[in-house]
OpenMM code with the backbone's topology and positions (N, CA, C; nanometers):
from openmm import Vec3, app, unit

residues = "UNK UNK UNK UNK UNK UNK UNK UNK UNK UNK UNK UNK UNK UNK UNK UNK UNK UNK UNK UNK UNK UNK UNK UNK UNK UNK UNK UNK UNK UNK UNK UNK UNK UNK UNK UNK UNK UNK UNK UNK UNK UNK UNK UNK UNK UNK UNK UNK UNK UNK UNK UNK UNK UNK UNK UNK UNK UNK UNK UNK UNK UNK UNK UNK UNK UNK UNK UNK UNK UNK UNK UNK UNK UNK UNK UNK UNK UNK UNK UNK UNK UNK UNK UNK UNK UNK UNK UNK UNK UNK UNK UNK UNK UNK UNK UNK UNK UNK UNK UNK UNK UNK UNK UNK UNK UNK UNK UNK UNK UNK UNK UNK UNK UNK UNK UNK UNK UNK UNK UNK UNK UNK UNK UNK UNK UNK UNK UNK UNK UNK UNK UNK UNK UNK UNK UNK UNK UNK UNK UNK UNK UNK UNK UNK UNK UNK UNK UNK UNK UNK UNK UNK UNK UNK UNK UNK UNK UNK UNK UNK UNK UNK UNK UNK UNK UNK UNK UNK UNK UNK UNK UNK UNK UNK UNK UNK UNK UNK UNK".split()
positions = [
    Vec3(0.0821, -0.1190, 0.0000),
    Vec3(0.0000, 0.0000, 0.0000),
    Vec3(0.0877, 0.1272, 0.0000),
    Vec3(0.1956, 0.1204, 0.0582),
    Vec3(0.2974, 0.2475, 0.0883),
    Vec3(0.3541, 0.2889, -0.0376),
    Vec3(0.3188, 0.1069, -0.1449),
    Vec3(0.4338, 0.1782, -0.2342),
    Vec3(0.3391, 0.2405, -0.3356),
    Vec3(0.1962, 0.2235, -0.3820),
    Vec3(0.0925, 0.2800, -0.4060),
    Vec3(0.0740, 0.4704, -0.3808),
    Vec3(0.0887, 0.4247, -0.2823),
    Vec3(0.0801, 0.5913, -0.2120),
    Vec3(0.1968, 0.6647, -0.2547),
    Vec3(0.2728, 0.6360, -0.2607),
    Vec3(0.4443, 0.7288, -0.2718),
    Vec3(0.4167, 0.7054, -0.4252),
    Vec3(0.4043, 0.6041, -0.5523),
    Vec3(0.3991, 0.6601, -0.7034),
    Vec3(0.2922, 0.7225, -0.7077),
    Vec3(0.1568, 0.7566, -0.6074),
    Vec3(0.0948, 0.8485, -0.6244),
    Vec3(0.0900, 1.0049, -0.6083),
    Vec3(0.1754, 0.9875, -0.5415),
    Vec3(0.2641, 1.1408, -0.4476),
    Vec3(0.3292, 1.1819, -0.5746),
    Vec3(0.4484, 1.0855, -0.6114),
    Vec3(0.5362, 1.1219, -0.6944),
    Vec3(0.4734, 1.1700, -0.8356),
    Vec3(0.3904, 1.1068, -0.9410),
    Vec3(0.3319, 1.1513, -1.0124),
    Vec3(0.2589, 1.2686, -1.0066),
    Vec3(0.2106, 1.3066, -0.8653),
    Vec3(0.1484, 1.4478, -0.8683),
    Vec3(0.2044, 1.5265, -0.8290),
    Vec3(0.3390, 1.5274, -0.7893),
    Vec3(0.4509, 1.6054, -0.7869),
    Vec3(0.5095, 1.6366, -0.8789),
    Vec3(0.5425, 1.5490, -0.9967),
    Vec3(0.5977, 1.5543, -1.1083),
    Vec3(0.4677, 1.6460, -1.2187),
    Vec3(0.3677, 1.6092, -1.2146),
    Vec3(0.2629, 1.6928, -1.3195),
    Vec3(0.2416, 1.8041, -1.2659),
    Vec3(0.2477, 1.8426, -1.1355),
    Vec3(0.2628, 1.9428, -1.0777),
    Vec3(0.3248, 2.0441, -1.1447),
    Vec3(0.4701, 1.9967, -1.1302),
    Vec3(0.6097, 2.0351, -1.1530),
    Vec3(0.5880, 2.0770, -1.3103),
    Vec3(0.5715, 1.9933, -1.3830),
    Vec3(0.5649, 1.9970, -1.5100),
    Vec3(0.4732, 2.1210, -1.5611),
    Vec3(0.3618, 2.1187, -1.4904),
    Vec3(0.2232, 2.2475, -1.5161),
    Vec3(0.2956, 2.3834, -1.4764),
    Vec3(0.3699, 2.4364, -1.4469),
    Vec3(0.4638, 2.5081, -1.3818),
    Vec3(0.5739, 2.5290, -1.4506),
    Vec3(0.6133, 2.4566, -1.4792),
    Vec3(0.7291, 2.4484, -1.6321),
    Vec3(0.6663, 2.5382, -1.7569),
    Vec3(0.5589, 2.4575, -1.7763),
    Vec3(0.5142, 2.5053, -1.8864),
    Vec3(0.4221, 2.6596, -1.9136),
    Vec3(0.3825, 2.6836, -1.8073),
    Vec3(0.3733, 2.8439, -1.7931),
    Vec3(0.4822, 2.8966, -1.7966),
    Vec3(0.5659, 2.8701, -1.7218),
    Vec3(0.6832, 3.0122, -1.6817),
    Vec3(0.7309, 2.9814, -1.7838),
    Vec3(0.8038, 2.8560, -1.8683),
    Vec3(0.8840, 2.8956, -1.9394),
    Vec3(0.8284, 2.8196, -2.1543),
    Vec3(0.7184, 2.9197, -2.1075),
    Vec3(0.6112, 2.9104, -2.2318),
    Vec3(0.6617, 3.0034, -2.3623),
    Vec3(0.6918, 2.9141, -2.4723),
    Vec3(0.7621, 3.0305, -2.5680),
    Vec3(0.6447, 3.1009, -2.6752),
    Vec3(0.6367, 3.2618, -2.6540),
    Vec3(0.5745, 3.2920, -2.7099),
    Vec3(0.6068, 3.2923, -2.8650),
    Vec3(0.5113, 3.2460, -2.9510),
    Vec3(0.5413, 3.2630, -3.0961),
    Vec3(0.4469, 3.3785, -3.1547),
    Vec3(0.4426, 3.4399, -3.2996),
    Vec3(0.4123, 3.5095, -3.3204),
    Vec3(0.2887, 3.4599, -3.3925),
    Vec3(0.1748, 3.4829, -3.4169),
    Vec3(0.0281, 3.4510, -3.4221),
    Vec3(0.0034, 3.4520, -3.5635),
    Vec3(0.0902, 3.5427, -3.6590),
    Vec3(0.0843, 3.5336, -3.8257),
    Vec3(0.1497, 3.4368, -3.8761),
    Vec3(0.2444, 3.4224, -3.8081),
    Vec3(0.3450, 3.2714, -3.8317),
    Vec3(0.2222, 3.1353, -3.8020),
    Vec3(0.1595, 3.1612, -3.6976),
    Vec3(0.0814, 3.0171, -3.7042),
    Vec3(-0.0307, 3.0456, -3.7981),
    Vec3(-0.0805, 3.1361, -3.8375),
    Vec3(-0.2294, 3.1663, -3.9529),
    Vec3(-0.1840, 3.1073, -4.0346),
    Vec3(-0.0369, 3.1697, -4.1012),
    Vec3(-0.0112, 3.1144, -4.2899),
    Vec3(0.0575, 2.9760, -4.2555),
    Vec3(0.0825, 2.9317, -4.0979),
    Vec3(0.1441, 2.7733, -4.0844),
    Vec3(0.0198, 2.6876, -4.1149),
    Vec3(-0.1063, 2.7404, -4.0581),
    Vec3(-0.2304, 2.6668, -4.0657),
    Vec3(-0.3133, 2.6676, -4.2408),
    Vec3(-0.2561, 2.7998, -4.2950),
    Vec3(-0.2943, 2.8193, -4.4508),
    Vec3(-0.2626, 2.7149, -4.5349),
    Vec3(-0.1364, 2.6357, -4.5040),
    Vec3(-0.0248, 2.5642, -4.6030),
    Vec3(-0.0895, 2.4262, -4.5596),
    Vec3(-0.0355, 2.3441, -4.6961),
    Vec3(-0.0633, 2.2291, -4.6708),
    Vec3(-0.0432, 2.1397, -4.5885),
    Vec3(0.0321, 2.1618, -4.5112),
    Vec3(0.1310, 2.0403, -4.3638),
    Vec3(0.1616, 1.9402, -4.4035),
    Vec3(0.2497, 1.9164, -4.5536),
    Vec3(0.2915, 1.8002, -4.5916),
    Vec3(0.3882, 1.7272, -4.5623),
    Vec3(0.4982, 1.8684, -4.5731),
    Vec3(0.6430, 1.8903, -4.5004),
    Vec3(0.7492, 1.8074, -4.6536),
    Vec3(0.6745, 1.8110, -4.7450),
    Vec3(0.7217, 1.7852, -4.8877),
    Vec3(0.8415, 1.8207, -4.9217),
    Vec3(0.9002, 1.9589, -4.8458),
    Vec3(1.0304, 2.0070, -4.9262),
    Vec3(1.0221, 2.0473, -5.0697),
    Vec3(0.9022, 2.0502, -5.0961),
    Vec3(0.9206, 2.1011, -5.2737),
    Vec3(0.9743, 2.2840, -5.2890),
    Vec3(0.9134, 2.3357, -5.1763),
    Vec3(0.9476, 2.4647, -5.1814),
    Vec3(1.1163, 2.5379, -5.1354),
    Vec3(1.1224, 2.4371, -5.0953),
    Vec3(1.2962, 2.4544, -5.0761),
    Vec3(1.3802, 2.4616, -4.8916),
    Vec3(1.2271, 2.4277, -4.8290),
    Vec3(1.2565, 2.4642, -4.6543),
    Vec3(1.1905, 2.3533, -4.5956),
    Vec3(1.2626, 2.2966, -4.4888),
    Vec3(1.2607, 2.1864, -4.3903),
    Vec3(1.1139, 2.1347, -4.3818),
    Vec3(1.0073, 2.2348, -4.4130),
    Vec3(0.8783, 2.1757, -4.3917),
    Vec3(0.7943, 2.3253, -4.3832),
    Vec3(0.6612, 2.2917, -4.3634),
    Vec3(0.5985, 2.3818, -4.3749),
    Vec3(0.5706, 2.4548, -4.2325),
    Vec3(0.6445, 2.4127, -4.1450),
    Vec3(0.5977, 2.5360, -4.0331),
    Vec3(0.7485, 2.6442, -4.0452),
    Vec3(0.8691, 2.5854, -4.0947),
    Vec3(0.9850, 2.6908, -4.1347),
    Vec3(0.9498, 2.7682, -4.2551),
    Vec3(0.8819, 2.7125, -4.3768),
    Vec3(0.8501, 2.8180, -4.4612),
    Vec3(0.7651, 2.9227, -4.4059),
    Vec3(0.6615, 2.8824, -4.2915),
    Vec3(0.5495, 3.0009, -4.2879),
    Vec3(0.6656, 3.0872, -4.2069),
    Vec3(0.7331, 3.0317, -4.1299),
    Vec3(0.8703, 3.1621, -4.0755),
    Vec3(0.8767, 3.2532, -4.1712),
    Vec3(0.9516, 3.1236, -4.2655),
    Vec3(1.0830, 3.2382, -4.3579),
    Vec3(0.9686, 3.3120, -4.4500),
    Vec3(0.8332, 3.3236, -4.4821),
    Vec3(0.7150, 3.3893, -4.5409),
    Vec3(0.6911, 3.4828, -4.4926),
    Vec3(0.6859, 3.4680, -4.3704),
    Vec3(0.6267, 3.6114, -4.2483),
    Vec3(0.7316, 3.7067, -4.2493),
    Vec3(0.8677, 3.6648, -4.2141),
    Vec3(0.9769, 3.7288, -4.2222),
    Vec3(1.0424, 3.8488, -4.3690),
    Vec3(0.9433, 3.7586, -4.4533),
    Vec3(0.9954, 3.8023, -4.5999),
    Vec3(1.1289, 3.7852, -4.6574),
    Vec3(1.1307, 3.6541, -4.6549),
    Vec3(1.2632, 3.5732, -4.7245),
    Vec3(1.1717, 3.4401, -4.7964),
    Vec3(1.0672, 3.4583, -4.8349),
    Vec3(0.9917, 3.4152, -4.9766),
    Vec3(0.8934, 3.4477, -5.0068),
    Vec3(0.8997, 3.4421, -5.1384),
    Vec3(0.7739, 3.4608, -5.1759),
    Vec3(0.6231, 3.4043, -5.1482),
    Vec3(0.5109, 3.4563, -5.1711),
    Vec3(0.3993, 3.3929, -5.1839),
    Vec3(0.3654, 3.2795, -5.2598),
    Vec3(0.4137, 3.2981, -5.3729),
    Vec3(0.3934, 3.1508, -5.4644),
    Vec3(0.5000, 3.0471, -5.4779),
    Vec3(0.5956, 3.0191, -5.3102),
    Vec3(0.6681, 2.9754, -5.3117),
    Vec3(0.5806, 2.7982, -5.2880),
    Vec3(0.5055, 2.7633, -5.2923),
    Vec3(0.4284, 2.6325, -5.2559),
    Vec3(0.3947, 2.5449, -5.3989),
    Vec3(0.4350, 2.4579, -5.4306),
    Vec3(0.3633, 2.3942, -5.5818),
    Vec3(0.2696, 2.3062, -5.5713),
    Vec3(0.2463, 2.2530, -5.4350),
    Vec3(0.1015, 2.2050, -5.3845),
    Vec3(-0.0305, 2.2859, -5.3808),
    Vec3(0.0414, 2.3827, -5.3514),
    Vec3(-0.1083, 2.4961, -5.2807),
    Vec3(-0.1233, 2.5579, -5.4197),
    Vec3(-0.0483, 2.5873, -5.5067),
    Vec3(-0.1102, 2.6221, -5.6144),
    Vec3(-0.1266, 2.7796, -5.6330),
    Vec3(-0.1936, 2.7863, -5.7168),
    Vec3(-0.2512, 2.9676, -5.7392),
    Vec3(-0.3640, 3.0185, -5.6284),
    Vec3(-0.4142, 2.9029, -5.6145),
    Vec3(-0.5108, 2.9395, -5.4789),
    Vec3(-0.4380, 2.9830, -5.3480),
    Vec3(-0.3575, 2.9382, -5.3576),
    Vec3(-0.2856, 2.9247, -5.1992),
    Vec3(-0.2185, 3.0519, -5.1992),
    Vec3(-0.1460, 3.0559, -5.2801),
    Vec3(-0.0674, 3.1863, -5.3137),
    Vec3(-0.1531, 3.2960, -5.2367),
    Vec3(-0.2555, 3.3176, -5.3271),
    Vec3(-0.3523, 3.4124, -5.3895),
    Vec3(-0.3868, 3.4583, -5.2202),
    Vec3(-0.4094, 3.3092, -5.1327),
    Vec3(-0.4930, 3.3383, -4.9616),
    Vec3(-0.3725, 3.4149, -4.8982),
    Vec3(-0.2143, 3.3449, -4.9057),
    Vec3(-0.1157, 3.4200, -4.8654),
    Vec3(-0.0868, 3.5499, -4.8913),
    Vec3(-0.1332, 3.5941, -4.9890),
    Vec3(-0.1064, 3.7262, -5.0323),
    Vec3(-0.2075, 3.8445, -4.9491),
    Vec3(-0.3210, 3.7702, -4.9575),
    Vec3(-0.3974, 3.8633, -4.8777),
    Vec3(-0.3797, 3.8468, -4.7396),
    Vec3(-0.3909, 3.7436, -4.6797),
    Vec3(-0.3049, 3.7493, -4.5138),
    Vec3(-0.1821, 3.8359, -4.4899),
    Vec3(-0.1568, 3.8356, -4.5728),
    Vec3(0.0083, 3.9011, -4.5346),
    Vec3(0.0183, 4.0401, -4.6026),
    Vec3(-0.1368, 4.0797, -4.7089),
    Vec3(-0.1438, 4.1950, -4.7327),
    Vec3(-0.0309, 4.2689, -4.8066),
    Vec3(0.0136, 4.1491, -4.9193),
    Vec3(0.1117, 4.1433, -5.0109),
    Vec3(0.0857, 4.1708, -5.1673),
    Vec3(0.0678, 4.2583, -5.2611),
    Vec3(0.0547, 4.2781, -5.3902),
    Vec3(0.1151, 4.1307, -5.4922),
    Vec3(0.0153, 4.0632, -5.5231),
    Vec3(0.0838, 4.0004, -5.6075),
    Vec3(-0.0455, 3.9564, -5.7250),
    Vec3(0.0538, 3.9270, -5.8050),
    Vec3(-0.0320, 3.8890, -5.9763),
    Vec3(-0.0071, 3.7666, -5.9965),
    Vec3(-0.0915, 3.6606, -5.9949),
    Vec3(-0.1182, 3.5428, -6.0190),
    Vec3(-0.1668, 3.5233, -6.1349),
    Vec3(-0.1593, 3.5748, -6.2491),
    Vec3(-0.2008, 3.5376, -6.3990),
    Vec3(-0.0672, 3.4925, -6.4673),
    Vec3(0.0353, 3.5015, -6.4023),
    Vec3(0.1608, 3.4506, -6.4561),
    Vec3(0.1354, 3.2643, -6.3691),
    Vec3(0.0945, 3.2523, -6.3042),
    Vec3(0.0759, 3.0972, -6.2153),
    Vec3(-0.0119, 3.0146, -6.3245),
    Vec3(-0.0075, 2.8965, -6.3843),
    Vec3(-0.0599, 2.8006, -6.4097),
    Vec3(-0.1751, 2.7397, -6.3082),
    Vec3(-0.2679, 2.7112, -6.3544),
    Vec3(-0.3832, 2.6660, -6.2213),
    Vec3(-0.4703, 2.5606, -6.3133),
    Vec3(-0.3537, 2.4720, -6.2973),
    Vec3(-0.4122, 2.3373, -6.2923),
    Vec3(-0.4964, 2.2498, -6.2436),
    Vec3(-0.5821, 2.1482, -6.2551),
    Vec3(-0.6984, 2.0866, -6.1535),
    Vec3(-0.5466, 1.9863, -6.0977),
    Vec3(-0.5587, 1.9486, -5.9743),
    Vec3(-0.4522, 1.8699, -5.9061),
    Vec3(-0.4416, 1.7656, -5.9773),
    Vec3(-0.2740, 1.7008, -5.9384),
    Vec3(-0.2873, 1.5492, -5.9830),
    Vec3(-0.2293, 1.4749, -5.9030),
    Vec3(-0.2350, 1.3473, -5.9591),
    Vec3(-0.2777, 1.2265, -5.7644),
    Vec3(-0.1296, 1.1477, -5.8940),
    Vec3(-0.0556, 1.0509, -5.8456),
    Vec3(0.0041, 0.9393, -5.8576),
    Vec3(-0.0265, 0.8285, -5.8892),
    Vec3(0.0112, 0.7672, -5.9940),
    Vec3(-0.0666, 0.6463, -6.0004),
    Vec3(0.0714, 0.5566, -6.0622),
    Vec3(0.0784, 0.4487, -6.0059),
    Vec3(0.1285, 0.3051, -6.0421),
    Vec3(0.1376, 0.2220, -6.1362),
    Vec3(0.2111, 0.1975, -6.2576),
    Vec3(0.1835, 0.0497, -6.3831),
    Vec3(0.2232, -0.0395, -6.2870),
    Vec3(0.1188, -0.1002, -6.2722),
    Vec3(0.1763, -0.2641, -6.1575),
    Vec3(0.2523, -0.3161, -6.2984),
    Vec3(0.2553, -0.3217, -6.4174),
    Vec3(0.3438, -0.4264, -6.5279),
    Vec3(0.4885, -0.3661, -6.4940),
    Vec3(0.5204, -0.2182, -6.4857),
    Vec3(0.6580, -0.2048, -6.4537),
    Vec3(0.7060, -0.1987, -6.3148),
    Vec3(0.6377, -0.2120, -6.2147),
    Vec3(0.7108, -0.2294, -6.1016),
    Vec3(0.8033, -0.2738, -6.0415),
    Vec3(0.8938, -0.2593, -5.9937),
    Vec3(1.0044, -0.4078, -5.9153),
    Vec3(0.9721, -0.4124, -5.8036),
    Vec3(0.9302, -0.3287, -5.7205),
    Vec3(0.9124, -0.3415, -5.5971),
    Vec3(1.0593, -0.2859, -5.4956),
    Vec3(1.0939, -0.1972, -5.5741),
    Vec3(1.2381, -0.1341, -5.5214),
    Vec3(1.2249, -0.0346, -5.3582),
    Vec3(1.0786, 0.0097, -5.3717),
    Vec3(1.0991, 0.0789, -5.2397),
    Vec3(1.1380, 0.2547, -5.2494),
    Vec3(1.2003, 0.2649, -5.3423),
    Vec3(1.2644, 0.3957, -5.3524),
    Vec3(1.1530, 0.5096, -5.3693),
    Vec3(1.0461, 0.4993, -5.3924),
    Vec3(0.9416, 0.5860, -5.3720),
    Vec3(0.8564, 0.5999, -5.2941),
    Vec3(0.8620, 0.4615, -5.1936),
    Vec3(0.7932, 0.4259, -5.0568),
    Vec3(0.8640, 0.5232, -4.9815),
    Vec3(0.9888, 0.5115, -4.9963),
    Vec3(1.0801, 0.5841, -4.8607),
    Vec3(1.0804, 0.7399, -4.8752),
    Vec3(1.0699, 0.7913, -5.0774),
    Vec3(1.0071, 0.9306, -5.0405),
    Vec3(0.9034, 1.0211, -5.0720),
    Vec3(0.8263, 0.9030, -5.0610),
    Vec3(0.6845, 0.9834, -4.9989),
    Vec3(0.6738, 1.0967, -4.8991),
    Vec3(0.6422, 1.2127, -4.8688),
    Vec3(0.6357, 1.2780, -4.7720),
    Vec3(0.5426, 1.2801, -4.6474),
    Vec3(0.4260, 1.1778, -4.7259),
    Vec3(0.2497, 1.2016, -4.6973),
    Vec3(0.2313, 1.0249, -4.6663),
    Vec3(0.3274, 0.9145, -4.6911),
    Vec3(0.3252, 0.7985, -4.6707),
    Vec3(0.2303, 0.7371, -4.7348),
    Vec3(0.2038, 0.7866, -4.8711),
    Vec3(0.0711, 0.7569, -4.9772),
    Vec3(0.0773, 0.6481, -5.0198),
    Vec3(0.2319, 0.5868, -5.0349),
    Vec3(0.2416, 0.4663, -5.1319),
    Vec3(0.3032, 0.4020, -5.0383),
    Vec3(0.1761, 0.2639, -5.0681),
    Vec3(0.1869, 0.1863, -4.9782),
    Vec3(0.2436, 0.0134, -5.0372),
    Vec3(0.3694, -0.0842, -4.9710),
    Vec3(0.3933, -0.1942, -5.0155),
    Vec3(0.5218, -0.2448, -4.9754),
    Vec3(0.5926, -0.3332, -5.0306),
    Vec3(0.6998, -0.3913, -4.9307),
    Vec3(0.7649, -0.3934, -5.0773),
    Vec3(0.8999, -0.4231, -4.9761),
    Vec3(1.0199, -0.5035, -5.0833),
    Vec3(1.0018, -0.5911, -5.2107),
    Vec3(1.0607, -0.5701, -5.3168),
    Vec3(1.0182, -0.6779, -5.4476),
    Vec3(0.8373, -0.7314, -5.4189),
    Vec3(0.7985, -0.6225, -5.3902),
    Vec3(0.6195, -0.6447, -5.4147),
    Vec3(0.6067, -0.5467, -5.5008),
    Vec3(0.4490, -0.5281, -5.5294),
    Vec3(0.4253, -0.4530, -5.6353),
    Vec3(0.3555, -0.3094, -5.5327),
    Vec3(0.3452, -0.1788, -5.5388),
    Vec3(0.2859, -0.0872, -5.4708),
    Vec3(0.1706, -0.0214, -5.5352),
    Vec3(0.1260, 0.0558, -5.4574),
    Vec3(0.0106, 0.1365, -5.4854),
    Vec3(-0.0395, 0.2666, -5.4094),
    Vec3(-0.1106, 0.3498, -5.4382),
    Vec3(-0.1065, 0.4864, -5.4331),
    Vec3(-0.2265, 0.4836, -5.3443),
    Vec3(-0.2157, 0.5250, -5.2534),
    Vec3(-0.3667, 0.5999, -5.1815),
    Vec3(-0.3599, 0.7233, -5.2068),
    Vec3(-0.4888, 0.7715, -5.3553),
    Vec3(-0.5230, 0.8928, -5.3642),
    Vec3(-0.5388, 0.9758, -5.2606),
    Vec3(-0.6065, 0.9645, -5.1378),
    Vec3(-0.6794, 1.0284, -5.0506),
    Vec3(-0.5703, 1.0788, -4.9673),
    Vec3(-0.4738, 1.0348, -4.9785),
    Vec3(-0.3304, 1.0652, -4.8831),
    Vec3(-0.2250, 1.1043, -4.9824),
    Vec3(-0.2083, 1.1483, -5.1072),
    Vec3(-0.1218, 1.1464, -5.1794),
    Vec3(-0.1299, 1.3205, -5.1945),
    Vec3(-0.0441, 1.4227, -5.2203),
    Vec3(-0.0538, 1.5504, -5.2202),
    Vec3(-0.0227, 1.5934, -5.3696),
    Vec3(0.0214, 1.5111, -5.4317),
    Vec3(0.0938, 1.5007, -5.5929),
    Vec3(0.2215, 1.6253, -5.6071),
    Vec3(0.2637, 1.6324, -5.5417),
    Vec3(0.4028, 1.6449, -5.4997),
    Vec3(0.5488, 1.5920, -5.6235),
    Vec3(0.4906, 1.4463, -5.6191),
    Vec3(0.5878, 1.4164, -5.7597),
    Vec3(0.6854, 1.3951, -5.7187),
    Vec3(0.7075, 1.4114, -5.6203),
    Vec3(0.9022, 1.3324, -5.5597),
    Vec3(0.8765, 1.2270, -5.5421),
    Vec3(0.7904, 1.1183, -5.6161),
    Vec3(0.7933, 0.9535, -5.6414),
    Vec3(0.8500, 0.9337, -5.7610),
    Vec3(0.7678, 1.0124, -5.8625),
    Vec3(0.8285, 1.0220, -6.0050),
    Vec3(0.9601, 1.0149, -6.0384),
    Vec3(1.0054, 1.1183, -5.9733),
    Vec3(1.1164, 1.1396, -5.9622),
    Vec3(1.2626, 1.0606, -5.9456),
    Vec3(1.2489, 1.0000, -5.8497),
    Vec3(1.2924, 0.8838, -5.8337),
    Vec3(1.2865, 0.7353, -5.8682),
    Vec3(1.1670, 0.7206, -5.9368),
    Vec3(1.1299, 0.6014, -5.9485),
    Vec3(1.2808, 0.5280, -6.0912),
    Vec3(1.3006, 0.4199, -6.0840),
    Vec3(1.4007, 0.3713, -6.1452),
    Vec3(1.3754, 0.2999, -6.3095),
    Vec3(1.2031, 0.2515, -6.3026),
    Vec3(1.1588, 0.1871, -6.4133),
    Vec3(1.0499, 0.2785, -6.4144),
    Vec3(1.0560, 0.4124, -6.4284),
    Vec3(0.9551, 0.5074, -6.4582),
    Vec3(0.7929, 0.4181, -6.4731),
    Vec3(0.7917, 0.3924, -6.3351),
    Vec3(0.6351, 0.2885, -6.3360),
    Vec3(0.5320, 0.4189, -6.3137),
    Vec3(0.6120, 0.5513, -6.2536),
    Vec3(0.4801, 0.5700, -6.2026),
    Vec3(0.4498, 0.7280, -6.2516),
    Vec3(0.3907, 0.7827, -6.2612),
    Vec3(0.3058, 0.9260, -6.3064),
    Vec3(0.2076, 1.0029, -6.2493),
    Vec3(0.2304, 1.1488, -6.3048),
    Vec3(0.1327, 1.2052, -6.2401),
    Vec3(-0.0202, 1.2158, -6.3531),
    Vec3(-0.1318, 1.2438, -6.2669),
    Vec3(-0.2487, 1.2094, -6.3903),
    Vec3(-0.3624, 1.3185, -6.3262),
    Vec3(-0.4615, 1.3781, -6.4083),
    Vec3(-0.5459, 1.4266, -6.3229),
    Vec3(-0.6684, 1.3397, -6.3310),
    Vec3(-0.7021, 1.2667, -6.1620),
    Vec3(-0.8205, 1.2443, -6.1404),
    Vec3(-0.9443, 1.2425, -6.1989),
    Vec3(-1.0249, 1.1858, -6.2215),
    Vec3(-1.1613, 1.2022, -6.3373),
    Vec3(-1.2528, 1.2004, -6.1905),
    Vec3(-1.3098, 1.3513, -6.1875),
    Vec3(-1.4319, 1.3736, -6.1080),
    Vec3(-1.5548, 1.3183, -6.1423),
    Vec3(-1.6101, 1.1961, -6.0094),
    Vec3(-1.7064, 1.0999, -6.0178),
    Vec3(-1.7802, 1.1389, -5.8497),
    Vec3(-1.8813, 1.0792, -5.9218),
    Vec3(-1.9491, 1.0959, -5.7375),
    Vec3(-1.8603, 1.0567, -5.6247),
    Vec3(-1.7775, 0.9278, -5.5937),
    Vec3(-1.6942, 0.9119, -5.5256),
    Vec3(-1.5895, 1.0388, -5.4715),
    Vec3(-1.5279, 1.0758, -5.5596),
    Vec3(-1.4403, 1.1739, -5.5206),
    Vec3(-1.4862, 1.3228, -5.5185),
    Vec3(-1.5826, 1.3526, -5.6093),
    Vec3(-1.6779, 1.4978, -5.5429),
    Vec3(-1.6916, 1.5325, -5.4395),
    Vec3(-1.6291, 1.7111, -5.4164),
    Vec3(-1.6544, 1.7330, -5.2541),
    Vec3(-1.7612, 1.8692, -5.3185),
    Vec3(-1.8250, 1.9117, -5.1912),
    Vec3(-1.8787, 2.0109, -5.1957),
    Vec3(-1.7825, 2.1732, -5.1776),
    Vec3(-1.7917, 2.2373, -5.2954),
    Vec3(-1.6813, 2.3524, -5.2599),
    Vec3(-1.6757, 2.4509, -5.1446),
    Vec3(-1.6102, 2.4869, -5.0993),
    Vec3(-1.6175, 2.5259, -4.9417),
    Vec3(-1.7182, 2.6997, -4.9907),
    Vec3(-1.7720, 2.7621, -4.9048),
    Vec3(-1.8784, 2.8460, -4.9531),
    Vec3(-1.7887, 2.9962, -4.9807),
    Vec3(-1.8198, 3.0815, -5.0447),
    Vec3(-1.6872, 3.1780, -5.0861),
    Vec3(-1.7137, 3.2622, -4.9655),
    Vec3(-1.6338, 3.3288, -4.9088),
    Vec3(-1.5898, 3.4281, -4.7539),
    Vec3(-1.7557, 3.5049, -4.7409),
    Vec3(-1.7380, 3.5779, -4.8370),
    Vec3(-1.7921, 3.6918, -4.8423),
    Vec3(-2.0114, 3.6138, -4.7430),
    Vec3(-2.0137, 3.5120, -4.8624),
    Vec3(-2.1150, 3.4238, -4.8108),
    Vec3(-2.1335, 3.3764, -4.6482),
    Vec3(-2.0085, 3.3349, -4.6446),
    Vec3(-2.0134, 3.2674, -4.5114),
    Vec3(-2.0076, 3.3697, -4.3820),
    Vec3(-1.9831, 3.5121, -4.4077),
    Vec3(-2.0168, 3.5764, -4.2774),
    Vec3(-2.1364, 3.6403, -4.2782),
    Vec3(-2.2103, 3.6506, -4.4272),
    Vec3(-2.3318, 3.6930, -4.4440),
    Vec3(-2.3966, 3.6373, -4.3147),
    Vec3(-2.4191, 3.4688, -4.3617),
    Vec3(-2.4558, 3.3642, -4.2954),
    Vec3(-2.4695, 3.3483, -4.1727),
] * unit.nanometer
topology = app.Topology()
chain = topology.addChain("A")
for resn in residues:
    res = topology.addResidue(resn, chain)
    for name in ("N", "CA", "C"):
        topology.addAtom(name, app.Element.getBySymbol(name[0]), res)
């Protein structure tokens, strides 16, 4: 029973301790840095050229990149960054493509792995000398599979919109505070 009582002591000494920690020595961050961290995709892809997407929304806020530094987010994304950050920019020079997802020739596969390992989003899923495959729903089309791939099995494609994959478009701003 004693020894019951004393890891009960101790644990509420320690969360104690810990709740106390974390106030006093709470690091404040800056609140625009987390808006355009929450804007971006959270893939952590590296396509844009920085460790992941909570260092780009840094080096963004800071102004050591540009707005249309993202090739996931697209012209849309840009376009939201620009106005958060209350930045002049012209997006008729951006391409605005409908997205594209990854897809697999199971006939050329080897099962090498080398596009399993750089996935960013863990989309493609399969083992050693097996054959793999793409989970659309997790895939960001990113293209650093392509890239690597050794028997060019695999490509980027755009999706054919079917009831399955139809979303409802999110409602435009202006609407939604009417509302």
């Amino acid at each position: 029973m004693i020894a019951i009582v004393m890891l009960a002591l101790l644990g509420f000494a320690l969360g104690l301790a810990l709740g106390v920690a974390s106030k006093r020595f709470k690091v404040e961050s800056d609140p625009l840095v987390e808006e355009v961290s929450a804007l971006l995709p959270g893939t952590n892809c590296g396509q844009c050229g920085f460790a992941g997407c909570p260092t780009a929304a840094e080096k963004l806020v800071k102004g050591e990149a540009s707005v249309d530094f993202c090739p996931p987010g697209g012209k849309a994304l840009a376009e939201a960054l620009a106005e958060k950050l209350g930045v002049d920019f012209d997006a008729s020079g951006m391409a605005d493509g409908p997205p594209k997802l990854a897809r697999i020739n199971e006939a050329l596969c080897i099962g090498c792995v080398k596009c399993f390992r750089e996935c960013p989003t863990d989309a493609i899923v399969g083992a050693p000398k097996q054959i793999h495959a793409v989970m659309w729903n997790a895939c960001t089309g990113c293209g650093k599979c392509v890239d690597v791939c050794p028997t060019m099995c695999l490509e980027m494609f755009v999706p054919e919109t079917g009831l399955a994959q139809w979303r409802w478009p999110k409602p435009v701003e202006s609407v939604a505070k009417a509302a």
